[in-house]
FIMI-631696 format. One record per residue (C-alpha): residue number from 1; residue in three letters; z, x, y. Coordinates in nm, 4 decimals, decimal comma, padded with zeros to 6 digits, always signed. Layout:
REM FIMI-631696
NUM_ala_Z_X_Y $
...
***
This chain:
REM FIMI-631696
1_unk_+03,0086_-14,8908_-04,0582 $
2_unk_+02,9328_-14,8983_-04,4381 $
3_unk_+02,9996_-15,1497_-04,6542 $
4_unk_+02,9945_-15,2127_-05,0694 $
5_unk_+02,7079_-15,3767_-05,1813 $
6_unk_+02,5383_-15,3790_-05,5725 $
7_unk_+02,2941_-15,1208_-05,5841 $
8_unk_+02,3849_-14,8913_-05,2701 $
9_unk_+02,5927_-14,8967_-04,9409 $
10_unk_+02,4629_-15,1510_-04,6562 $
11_unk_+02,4282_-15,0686_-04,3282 $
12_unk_+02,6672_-15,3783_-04,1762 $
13_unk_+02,4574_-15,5753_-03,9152 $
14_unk_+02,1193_-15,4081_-04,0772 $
15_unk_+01,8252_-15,5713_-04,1480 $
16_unk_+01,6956_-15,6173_-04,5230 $
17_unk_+01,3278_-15,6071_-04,4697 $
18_unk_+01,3788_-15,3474_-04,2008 $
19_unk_+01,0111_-15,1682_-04,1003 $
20_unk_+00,9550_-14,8595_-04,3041 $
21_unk_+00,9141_-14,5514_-04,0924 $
22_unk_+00,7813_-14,1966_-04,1528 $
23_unk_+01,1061_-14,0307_-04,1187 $
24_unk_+01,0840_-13,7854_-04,4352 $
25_unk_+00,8173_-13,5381_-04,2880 $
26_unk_+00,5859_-13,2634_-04,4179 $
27_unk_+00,6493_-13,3843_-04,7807 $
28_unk_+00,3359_-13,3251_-04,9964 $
29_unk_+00,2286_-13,6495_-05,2511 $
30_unk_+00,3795_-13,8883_-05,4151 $
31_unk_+00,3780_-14,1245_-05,1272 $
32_unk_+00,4782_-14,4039_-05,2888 $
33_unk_+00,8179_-14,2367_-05,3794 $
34_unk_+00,8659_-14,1541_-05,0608 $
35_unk_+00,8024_-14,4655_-04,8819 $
36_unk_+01,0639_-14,6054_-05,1150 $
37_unk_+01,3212_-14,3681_-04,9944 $
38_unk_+01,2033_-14,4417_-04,6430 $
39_unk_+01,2862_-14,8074_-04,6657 $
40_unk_+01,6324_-14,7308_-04,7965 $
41_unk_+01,7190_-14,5047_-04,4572 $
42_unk_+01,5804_-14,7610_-04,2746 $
43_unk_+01,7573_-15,0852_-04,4634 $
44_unk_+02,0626_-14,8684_-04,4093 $
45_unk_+02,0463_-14,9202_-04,8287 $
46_unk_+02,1283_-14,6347_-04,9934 $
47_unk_+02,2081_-14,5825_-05,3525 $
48_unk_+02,5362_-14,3522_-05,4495 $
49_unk_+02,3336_-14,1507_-05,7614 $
50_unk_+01,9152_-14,0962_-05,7652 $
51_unk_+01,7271_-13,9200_-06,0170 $
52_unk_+01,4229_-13,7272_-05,9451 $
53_unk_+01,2747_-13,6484_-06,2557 $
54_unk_+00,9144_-13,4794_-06,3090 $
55_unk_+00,7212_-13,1796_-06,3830 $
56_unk_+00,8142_-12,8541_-06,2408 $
57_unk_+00,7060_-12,7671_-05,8509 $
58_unk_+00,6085_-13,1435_-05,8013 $
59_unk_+00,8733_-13,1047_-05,5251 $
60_unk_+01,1843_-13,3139_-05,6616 $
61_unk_+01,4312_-13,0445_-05,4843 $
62_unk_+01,2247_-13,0803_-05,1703 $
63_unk_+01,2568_-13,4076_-05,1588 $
64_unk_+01,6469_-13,4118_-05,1589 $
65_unk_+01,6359_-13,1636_-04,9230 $
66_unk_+01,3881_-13,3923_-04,6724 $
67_unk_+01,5714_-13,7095_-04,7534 $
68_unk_+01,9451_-13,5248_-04,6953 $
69_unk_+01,7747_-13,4363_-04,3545 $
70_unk_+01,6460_-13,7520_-04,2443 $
71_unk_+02,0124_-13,9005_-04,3454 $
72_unk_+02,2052_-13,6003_-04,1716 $
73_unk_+01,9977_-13,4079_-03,9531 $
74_unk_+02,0079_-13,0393_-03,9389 $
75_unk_+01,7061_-12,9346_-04,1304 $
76_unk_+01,6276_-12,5943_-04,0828 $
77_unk_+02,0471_-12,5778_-04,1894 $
78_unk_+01,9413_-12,7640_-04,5130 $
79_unk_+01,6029_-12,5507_-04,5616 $
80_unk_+01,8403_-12,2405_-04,5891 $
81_unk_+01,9494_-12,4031_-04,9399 $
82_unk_+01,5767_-12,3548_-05,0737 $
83_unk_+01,6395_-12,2380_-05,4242 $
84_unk_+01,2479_-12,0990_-05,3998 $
85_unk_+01,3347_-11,8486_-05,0718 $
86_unk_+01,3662_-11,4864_-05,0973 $
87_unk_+01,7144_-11,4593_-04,9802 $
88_unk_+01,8487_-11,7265_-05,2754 $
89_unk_+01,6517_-11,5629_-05,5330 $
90_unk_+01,7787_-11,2318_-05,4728 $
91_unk_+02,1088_-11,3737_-05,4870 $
92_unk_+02,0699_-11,6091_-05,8058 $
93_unk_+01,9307_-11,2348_-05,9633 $
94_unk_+02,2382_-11,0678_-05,8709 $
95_unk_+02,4939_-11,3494_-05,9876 $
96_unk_+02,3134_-11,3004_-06,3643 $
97_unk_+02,4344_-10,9391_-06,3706 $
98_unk_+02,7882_-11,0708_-06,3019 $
99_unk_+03,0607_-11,1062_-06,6376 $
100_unk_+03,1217_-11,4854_-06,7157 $
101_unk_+03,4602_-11,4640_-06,6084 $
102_unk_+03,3509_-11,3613_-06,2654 $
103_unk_+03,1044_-11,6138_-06,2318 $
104_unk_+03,3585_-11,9227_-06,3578 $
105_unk_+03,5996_-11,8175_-06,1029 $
106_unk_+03,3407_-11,8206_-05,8114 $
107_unk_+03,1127_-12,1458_-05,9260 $
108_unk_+02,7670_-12,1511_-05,7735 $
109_unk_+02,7039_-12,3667_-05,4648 $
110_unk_+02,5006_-12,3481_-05,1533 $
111_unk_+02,5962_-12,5552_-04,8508 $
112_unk_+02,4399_-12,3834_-04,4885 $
113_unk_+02,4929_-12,7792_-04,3868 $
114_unk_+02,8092_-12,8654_-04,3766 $
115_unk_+02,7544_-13,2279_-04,5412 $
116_unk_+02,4524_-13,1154_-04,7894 $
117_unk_+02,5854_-12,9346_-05,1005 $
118_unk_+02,3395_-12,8188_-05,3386 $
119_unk_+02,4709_-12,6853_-05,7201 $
120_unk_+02,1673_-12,5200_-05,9007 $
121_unk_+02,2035_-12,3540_-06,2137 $
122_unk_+02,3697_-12,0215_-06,2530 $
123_unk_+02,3805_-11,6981_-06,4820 $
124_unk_+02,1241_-11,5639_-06,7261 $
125_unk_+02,1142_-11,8966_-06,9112 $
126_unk_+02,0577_-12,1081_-06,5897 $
127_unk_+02,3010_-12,3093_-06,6377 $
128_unk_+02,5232_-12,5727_-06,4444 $
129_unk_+02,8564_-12,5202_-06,5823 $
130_unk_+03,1810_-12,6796_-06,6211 $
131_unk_+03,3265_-12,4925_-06,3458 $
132_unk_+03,0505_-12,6001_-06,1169 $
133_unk_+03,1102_-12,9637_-06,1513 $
134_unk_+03,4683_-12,9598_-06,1127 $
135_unk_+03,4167_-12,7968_-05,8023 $
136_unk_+03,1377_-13,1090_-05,7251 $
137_unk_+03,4396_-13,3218_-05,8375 $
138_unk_+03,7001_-13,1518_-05,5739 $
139_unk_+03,4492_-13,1420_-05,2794 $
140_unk_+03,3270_-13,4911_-05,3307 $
141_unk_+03,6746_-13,6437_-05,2292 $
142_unk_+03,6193_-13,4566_-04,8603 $
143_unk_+03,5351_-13,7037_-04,5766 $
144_unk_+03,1748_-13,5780_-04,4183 $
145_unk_+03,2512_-13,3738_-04,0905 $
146_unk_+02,9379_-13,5507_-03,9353 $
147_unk_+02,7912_-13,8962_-03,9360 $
148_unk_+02,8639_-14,1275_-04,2300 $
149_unk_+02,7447_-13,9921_-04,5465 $
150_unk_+02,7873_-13,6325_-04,7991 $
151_unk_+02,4767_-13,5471_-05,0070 $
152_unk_+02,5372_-13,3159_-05,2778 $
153_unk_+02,2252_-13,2098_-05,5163 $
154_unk_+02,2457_-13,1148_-05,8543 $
155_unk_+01,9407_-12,9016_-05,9290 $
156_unk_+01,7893_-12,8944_-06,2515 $
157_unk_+02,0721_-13,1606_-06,4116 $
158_unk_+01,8892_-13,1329_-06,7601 $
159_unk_+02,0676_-12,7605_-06,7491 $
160_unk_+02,4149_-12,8921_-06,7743 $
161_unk_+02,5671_-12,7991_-07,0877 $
162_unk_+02,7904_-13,0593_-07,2739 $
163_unk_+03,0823_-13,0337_-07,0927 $
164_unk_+02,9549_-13,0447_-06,7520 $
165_unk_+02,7112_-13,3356_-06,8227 $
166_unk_+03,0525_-13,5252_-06,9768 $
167_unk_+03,2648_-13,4241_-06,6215 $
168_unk_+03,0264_-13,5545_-06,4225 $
169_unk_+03,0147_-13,8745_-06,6237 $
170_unk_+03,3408_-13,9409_-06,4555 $
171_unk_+03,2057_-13,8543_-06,0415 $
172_unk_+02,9453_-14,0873_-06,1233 $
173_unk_+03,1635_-14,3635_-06,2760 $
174_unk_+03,3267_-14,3916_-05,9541 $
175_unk_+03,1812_-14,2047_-05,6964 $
176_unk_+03,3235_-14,1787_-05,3383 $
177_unk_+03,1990_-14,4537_-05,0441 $
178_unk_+03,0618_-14,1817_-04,8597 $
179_unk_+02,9056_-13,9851_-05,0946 $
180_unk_+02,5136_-13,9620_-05,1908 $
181_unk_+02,4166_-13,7343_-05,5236 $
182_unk_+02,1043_-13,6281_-05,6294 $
183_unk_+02,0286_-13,5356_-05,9500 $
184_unk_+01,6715_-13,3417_-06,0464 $
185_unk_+01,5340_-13,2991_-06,4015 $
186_unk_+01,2039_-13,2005_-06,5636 $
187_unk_+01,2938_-13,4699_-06,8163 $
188_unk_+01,4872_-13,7522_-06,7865 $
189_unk_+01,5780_-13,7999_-07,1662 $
190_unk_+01,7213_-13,4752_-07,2180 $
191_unk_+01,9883_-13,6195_-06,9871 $
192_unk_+02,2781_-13,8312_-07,1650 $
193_unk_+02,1971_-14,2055_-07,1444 $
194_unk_+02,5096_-14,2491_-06,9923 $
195_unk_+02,3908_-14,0523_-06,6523 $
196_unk_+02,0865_-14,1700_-06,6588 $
197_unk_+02,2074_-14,5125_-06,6803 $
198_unk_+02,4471_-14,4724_-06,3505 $
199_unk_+02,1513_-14,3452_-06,1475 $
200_unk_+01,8288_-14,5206_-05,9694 $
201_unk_+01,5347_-14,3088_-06,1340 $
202_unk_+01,2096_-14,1865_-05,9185 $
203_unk_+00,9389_-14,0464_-06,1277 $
204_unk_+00,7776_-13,7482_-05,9153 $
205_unk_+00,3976_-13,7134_-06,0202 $
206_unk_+00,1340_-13,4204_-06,0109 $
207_unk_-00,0779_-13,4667_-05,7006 $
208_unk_-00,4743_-13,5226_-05,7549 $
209_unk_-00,7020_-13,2884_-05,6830 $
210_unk_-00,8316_-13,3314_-05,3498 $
211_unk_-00,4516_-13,3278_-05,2625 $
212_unk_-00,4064_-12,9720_-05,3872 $
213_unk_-00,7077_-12,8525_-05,2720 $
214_unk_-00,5635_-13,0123_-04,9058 $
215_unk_-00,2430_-12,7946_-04,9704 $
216_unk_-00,3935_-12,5399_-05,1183 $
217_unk_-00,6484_-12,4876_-04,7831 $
218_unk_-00,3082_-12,5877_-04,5607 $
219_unk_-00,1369_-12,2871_-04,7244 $
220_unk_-00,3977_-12,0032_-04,6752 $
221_unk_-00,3776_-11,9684_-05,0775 $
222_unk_-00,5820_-11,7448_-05,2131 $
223_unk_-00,7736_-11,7300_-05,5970 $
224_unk_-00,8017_-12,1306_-05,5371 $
225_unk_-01,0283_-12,1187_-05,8623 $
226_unk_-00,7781_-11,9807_-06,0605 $
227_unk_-00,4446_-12,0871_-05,8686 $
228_unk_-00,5173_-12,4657_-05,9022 $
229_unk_-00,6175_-12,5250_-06,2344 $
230_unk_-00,3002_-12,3464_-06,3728 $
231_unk_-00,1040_-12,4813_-06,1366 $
232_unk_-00,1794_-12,8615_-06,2727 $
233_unk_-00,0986_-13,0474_-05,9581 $
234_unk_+00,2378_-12,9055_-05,8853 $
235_unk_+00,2060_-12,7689_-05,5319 $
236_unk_+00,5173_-12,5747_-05,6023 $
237_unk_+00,3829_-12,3640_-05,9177 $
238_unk_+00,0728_-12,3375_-05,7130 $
239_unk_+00,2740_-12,1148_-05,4135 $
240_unk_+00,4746_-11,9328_-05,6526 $
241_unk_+00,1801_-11,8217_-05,8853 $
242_unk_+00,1586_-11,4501_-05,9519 $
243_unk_-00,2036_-11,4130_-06,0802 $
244_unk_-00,1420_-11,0905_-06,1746 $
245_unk_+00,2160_-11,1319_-06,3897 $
246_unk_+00,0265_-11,4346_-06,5503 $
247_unk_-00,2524_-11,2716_-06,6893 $
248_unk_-00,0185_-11,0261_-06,8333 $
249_unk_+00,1695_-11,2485_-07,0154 $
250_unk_-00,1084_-11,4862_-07,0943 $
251_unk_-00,2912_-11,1611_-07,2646 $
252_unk_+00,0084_-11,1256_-07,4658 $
253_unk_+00,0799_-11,4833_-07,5425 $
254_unk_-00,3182_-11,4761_-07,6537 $
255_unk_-00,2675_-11,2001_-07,8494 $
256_unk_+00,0777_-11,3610_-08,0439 $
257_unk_-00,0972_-11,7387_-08,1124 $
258_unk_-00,4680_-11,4444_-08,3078 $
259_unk_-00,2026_-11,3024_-08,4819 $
260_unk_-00,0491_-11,6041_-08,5751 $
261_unk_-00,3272_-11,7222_-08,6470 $
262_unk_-00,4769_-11,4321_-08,8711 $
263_unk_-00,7118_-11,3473_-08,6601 $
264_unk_-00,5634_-11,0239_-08,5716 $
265_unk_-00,3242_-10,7916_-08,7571 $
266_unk_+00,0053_-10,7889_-08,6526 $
267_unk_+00,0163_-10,4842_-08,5351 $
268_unk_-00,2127_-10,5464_-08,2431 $
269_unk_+00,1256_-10,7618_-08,1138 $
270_unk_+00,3379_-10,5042_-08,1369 $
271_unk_+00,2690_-10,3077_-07,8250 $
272_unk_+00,3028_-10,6576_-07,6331 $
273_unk_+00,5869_-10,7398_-07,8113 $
274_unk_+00,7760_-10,3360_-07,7118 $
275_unk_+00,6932_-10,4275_-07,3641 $
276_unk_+00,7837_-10,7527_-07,3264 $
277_unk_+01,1392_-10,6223_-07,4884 $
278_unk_+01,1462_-10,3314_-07,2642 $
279_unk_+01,1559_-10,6306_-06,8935 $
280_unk_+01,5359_-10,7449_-06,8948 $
281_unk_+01,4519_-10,9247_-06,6256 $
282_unk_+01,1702_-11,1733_-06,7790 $
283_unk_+01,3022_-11,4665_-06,9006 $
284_unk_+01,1615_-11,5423_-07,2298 $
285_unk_+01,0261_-11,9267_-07,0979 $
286_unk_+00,8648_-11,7630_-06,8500 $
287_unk_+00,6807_-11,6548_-07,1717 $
288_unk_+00,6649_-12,0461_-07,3269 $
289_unk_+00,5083_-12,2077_-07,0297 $
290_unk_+00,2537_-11,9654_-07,0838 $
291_unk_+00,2036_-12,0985_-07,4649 $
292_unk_+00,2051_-12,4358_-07,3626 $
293_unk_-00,0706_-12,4508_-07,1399 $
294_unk_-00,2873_-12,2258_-07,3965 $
295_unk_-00,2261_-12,4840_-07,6705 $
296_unk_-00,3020_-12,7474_-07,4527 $
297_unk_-00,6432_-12,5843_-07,4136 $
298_unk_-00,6884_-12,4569_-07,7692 $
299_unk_-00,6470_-12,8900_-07,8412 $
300_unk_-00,8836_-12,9524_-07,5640 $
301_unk_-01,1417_-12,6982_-07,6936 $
302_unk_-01,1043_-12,7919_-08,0413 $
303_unk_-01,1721_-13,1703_-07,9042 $
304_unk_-01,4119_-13,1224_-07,6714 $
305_unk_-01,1977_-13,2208_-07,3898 $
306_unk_-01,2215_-13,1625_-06,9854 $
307_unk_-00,9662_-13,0028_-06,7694 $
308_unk_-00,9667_-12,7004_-06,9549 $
309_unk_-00,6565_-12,4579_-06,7521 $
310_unk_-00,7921_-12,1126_-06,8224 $
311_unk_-01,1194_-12,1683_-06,7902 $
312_unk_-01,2078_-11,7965_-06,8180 $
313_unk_-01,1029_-11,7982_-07,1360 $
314_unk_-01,3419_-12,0073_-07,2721 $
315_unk_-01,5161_-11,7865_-07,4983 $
316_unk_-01,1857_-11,6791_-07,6955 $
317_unk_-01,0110_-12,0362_-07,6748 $
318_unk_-01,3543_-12,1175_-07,8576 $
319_unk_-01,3350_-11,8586_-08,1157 $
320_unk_-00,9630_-11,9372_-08,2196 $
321_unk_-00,9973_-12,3589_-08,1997 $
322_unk_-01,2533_-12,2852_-08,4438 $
323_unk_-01,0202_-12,1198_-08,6857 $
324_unk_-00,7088_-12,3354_-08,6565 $
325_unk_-00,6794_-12,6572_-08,7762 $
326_unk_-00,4584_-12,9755_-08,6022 $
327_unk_-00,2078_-12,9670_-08,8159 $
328_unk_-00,1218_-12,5871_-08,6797 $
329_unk_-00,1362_-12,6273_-08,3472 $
330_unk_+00,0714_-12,9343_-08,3963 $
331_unk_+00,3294_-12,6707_-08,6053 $
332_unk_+00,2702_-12,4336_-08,3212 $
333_unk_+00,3611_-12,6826_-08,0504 $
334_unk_+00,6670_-12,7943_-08,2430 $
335_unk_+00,7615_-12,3878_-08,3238 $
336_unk_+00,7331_-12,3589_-07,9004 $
337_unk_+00,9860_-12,6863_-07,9040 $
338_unk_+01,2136_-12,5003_-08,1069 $
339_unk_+01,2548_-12,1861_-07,8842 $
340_unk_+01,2704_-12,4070_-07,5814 $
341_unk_+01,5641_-12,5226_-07,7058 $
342_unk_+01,7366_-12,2578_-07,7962 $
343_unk_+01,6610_-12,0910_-07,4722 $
344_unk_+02,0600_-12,2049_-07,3494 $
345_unk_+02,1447_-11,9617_-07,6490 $
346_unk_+02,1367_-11,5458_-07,5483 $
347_unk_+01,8305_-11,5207_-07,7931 $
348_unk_+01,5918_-11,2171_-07,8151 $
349_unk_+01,2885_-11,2422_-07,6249 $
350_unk_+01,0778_-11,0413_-07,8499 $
351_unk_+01,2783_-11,0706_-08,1768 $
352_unk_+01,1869_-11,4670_-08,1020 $
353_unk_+00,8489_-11,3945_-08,0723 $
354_unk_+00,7801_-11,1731_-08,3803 $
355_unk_+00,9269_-11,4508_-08,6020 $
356_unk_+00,7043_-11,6817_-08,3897 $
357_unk_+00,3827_-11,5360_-08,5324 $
358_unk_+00,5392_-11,4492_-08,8414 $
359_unk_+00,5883_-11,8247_-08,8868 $
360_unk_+00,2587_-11,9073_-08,8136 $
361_unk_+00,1122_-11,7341_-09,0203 $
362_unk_+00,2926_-11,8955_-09,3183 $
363_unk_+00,0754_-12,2380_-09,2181 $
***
């Protein structure tokens, strides 16, 4: 049986300084994380609310998933909840073209495991909603229908808006004996202090080289050259990479930072900027990790630094550095900040992006 302790639930009659064993397999990196997380199933320690925070495709979903299975068993039932699959993108894409009303009276949850509940964000915001966590709230007072414990991951917890991030405030305050929640998040401190307070934080890292290049050869990926560098040791981005889609849209982010820049007339944005109006589908931060990573290497260019991400881009990344100064690619960076954050707003892609350059070009 389980019993209260500070910090987690204990295991009664199990040993503190239990051995560690590999029970959370095929996970790739950030060993130390998960050796952590061993020790707990094996203490019979484990905490009511974690936090896996880090960079995007580091694998904080995947761990949740591995850890729910080595707590509940039923894996290939707990797989099926892969966000990342076919089947659950398809389905995500056909919830957005659903009314709001429709949407808040069927809340978003997958569960193929009858004790592992996963709530990722929903609609064409990608949101968790309000609806969603009172539905978290309601299901969390259910007993498990196997073995001892509930898991239930929240997916991207940094997309709550206000009122769902207050509601669940209250699940953590007091959370059920049986139940184990998982909370993932790009970054931590766009959380409320008050969650991340009430949960044990793991910080997920980018894996090293020779570990991607490991996965990478593992995986029968293809473009290595290419796939790896932009893929900044996230395993995750590095299988869902589109080569193809990315040079698109880097050629058109390119073009908006020489316009903003005055090195090209407007007008040569416009046809980019018609198309990119003309994809309902594209999501305009598709559009902003894209900018990121070219400012990054516009800084490193200008500075002389290693690890540029587009390497074939070299000559142009040269040419621009040596027209902007700091202090714009420091506005720039900022002006990218801004849109991120109004991304939970239904903003115009390309309307965004116009006054983007427009903006720039004022510094």
């Amino acid at each position: 049986m389980l019993t209260r302790r500070r910090g987690g639930l204990q295991r009664e009659g199990a040993a503190l300084d239990a051995t560690t064993e590999r029970v959370i397999e095929n996970f790739q990196g950030n060993r130390d994380t998960v050796a952590i997380l061993e020790q707990m199933i094996g203490a019979g320690r484990i905490h009511h609310t974690m936090l896996f925070a880090g960079p995007a495709g580091v694998g904080k979903a995947t761990l949740a998933r591995r850890f729910a299975a080595a707590l509940l068993g039923g894996a290939e039932k707990i797989q099926k909840d892969d966000l990342s699959s076919p089947e659950n993108q398809a389905m995500l894409a056909e919830r957005e073209k659903l009314p709001s009303d429709k949407r808040n009276d069927d809340p978003l949850l997958l569960s193929s495991h009858p004790d592992f509940v996963t709530f990722p964000p929903d609609g064409p915001l990608r949101q968790i909603s309000i609806q969603q966590i009172r539905l978290l709230k309601d299901r969390a007072q259910l007993k498990p229908l196997r073995g001892e414990w509930r898991v239930f991951l929240i997916d991207g917890v940094d997309r709550a808006n206000e009122q769902a991030a207050n509601s669940l405030l209250k699940t953590l305050e007091e959370p059920p004996s049986h139940l184990i929640l998982i909370l993932t998040a790009q970054n931590p401190y766009d959380l409320l202090p008050t969650i991340r307070s009430r949960a044990v934080q793991f910080q997920l890292g980018r894996l090293p080289d020779d570990d991607m290049r490991a996965f990478a050869r593992a995986r029968g990926m293809t473009a290595i050259e290419r796939r790896l560098p932009l893929a900044a040791g996230s395993p995750g981005l590095a299988v869902s990479l589109d080569i193809e889609t990315y040079d698109r849209r880097r050629e058109a982010m390119f073009k908006l930072l020489e316009v903003g820049a005055g090195a090209a007339p407007f007008s040569e944005w416009v046809k980019h900027s018609e198309y990119i109006s003309a994809r309902k589908t594209e999501k305009l931060d598709y559009y902003l990790d894209v900018l990121y990573v070219l400012l990054e290497d516009l800084l490193l260019v200008q500075n002389k630094g290693e690890g540029v991400r587009n390497p074939d881009l070299r000559p142009r990344l040269e040419s621009l550095a040596g027209r902007v100064s700091f202090d714009w690619l420091r506005s720039a960076v900022r002006k990218v900040d801004d849109l991120t954050e109004l991304l939970r707003r239904n903003i115009q892609k390309a309307i965004a992006l116009d006054a983007f350059a427009l903006e720039l070009r004022s510094v």
